[in-house]
N, CA, C and O atoms as a Tinker XYZ file with bonds, in Angstrom:
   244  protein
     1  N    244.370000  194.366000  154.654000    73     2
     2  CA   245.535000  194.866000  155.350000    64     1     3
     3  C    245.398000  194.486000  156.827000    63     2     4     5
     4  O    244.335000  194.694000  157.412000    81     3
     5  N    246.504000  193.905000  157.473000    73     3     6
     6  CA   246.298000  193.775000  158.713000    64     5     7
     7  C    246.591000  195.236000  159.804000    63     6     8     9
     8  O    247.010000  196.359000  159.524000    81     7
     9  N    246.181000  194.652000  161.056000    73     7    10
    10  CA   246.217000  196.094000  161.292000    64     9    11
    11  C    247.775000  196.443000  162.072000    63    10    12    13
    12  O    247.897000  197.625000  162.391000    81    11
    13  N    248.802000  195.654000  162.358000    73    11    14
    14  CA   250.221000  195.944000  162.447000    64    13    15
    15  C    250.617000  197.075000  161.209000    63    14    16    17
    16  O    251.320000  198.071000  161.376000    81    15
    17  N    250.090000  196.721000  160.158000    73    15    18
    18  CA   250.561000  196.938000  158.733000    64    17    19
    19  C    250.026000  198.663000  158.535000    63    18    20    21
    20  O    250.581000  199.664000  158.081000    81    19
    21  N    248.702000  198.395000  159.117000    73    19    22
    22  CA   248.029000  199.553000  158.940000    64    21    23
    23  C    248.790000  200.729000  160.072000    63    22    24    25
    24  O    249.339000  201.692000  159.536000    81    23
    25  N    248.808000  200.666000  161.193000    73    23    26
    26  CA   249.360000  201.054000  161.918000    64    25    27
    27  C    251.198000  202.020000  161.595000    63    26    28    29
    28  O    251.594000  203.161000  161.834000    81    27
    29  N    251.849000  200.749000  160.946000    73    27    30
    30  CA   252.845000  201.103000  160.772000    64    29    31
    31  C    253.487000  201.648000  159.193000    63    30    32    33
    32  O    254.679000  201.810000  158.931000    81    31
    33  N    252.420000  201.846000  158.353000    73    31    34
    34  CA   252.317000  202.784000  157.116000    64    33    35
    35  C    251.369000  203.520000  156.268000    63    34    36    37
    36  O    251.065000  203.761000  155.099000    81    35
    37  N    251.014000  203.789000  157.731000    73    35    38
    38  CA   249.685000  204.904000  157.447000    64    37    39
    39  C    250.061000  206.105000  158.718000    63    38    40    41
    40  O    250.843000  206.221000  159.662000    81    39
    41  N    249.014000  206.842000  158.090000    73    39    42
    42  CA   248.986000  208.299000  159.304000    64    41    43
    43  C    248.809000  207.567000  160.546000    63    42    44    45
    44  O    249.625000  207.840000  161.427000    81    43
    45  N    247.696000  206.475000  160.880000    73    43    46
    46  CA   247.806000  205.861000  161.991000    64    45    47
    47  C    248.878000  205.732000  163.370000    63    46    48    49
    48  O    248.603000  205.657000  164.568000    81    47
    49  N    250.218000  205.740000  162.654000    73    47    50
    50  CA   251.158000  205.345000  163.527000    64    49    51
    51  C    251.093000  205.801000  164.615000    63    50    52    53
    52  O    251.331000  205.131000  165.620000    81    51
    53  N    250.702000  207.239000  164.636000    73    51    54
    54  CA   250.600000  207.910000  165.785000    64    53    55
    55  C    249.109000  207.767000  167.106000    63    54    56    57
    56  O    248.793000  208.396000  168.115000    81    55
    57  N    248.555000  206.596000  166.358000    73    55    58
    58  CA   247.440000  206.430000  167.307000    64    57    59
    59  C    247.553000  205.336000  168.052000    63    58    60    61
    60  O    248.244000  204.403000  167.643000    81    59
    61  N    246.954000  205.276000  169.152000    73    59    62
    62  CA   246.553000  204.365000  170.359000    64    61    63
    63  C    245.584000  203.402000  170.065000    63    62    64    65
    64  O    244.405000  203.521000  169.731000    81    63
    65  N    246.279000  202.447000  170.247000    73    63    66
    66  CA   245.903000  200.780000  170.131000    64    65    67
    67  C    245.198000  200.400000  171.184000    63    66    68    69
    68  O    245.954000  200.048000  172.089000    81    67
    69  N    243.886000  200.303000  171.509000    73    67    70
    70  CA   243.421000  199.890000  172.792000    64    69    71
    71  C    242.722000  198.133000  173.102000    63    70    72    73
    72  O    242.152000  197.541000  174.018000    81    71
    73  N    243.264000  197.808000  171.533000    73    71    74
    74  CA   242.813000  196.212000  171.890000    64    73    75
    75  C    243.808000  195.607000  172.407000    63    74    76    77
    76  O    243.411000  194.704000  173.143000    81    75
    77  N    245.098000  195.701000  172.355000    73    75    78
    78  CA   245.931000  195.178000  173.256000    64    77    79
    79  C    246.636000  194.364000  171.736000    63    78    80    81
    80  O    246.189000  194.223000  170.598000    81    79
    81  N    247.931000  193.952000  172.406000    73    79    82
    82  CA   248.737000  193.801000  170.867000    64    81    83
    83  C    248.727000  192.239000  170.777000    63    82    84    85
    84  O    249.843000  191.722000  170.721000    81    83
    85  N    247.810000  191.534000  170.757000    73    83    86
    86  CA   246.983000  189.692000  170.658000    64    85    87
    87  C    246.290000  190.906000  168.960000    63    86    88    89
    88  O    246.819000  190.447000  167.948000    81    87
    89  N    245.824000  191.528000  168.786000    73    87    90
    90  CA   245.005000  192.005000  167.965000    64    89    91
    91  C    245.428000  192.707000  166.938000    63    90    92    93
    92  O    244.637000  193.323000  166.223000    81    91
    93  N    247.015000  192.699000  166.692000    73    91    94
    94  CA   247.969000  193.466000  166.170000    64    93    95
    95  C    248.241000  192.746000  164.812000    63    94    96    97
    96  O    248.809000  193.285000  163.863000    81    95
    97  N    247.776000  191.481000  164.827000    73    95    98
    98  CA   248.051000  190.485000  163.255000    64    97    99
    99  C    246.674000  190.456000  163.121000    63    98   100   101
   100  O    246.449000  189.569000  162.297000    81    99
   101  N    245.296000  191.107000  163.605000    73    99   102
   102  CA   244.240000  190.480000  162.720000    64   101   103
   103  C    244.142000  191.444000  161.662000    63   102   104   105
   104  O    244.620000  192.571000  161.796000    81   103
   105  N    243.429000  190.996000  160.399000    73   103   106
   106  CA   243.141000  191.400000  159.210000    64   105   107
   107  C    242.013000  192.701000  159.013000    63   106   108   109
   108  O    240.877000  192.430000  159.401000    81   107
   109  N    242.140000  193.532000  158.672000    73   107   110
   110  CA   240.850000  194.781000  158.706000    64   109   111
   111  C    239.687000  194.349000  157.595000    63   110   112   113
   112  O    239.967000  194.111000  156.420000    81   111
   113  N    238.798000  194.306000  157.955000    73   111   114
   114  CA   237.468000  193.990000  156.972000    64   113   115
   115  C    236.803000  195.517000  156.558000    63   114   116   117
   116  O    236.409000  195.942000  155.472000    81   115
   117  N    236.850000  196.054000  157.718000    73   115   118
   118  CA   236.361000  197.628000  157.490000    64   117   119
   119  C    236.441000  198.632000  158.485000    63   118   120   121
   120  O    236.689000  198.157000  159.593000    81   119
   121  N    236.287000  200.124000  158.454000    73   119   122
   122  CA   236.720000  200.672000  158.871000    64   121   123
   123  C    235.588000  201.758000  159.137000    63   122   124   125
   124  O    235.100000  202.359000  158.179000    81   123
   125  N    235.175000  202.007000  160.436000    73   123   126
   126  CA   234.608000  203.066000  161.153000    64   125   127
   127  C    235.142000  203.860000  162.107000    63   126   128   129
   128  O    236.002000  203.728000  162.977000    81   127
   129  N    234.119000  205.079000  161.572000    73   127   130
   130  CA   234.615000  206.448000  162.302000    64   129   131
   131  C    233.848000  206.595000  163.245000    63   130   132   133
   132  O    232.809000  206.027000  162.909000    81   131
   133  N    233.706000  207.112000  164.446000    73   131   134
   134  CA   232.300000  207.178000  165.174000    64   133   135
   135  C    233.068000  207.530000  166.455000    63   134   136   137
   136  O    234.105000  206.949000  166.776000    81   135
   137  N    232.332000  208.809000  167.380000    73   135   138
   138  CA   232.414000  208.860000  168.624000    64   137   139
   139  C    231.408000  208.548000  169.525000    63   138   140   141
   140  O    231.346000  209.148000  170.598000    81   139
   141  N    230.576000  207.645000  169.212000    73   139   142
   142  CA   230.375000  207.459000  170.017000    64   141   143
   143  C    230.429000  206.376000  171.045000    63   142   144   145
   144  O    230.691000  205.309000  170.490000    81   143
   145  N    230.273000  206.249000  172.376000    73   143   146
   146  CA   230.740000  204.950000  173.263000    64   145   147
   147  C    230.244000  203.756000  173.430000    63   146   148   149
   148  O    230.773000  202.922000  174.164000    81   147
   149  N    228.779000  203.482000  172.518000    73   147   150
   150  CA   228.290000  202.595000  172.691000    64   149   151
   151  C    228.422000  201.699000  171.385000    63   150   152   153
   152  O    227.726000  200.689000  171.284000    81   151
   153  N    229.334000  202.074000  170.365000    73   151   154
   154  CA   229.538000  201.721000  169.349000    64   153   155
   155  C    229.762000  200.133000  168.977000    63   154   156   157
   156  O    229.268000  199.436000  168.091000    81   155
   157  N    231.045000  199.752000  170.389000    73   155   158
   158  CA   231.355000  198.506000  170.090000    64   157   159
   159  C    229.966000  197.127000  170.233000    63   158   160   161
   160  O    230.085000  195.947000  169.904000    81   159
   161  N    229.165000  197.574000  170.619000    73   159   162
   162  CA   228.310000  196.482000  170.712000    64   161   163
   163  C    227.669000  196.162000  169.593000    63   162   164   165
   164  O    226.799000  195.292000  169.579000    81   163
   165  N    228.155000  197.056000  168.192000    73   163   166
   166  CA   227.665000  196.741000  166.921000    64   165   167
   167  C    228.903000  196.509000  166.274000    63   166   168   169
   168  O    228.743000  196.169000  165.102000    81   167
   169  N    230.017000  196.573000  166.621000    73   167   170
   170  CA   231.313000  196.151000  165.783000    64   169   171
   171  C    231.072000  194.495000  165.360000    63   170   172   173
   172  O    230.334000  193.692000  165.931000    81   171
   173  N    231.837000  194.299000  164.319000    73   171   174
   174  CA   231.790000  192.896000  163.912000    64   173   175
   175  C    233.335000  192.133000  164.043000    63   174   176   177
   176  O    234.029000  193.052000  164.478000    81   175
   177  N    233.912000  191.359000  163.946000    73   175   178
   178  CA   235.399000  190.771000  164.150000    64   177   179
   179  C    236.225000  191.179000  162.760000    63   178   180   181
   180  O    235.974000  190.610000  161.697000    81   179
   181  N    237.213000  192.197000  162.873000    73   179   182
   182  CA   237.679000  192.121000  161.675000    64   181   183
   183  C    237.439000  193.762000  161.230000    63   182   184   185
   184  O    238.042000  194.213000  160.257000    81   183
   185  N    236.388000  194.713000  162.133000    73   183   186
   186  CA   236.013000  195.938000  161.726000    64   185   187
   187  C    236.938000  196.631000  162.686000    63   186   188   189
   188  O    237.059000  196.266000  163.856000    81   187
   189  N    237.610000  197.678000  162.135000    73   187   190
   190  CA   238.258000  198.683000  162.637000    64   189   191
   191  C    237.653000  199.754000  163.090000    63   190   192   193
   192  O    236.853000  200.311000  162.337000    81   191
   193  N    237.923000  200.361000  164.594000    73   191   194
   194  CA   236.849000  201.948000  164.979000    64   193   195
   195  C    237.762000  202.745000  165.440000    63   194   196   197
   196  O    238.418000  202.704000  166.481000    81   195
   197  N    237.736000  203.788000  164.199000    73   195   198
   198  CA   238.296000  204.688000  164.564000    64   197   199
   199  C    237.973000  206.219000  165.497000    63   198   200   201
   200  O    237.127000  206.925000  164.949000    81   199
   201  N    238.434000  206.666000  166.547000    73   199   202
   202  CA   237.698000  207.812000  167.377000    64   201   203
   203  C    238.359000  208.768000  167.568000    63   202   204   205
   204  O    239.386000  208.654000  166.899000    81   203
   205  N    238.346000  209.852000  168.230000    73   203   206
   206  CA   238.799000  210.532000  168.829000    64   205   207
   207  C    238.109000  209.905000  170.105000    63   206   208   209
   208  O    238.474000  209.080000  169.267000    81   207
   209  N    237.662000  209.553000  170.938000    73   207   210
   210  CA   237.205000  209.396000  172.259000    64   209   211
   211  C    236.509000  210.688000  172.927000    63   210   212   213
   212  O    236.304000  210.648000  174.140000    81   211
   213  N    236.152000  211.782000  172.224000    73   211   214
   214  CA   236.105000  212.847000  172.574000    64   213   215
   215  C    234.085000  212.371000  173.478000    63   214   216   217
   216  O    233.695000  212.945000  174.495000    81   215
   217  N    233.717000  211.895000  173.151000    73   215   218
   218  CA   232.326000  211.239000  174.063000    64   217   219
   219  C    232.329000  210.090000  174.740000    63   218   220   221
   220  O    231.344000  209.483000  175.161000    81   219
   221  N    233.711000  209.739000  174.860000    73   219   222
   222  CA   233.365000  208.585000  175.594000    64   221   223
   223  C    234.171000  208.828000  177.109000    63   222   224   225
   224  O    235.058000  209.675000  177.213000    81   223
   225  N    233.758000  208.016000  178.190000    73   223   226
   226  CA   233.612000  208.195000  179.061000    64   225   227
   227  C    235.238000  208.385000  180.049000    63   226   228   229
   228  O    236.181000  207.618000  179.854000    81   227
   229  N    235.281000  209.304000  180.877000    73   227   230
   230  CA   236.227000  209.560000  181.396000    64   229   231
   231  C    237.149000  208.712000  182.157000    63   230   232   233
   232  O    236.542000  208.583000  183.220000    81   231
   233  N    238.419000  207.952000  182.281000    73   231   234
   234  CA   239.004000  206.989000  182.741000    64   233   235
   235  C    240.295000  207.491000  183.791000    63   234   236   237
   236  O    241.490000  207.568000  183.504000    81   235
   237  N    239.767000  207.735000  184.817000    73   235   238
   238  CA   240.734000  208.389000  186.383000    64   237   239
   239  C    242.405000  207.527000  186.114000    63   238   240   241
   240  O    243.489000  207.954000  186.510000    81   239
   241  N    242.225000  206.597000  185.551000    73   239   242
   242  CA   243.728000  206.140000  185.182000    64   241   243
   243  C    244.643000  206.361000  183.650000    63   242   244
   244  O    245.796000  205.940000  183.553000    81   243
């Protein structure tokens, strides 16, 4: 499933996209849950992370 697809017929809809929408036609390989912030440096191309952001770091903007 790509993740436009996923996004737009799943519970998802209501979540925040933070790869920017270049990333909106790639394909999902798999799917993680995880709060924590250092996560992406083990993501692979194609893996989905799902969060609450609730540990990751505070952004003044």
């Amino acid at each position: 499933m790509k993740l436009d697809a996923a996004i737009e017929n799943t519970v998802l809809r209501e979540a925040t996209v933070v790869a920017g929408e270049a990333a909106m036609d790639r394909e999902i390989t798999w799917v993680h849950i995880v709060d924590h912030p250092e996560i992406t440096n083990w993501l692979k191309p194609g893996e989905l992370l799902l969060t609450t952001g609730y540990n990751w770091p505070v952004d003044d903007e």
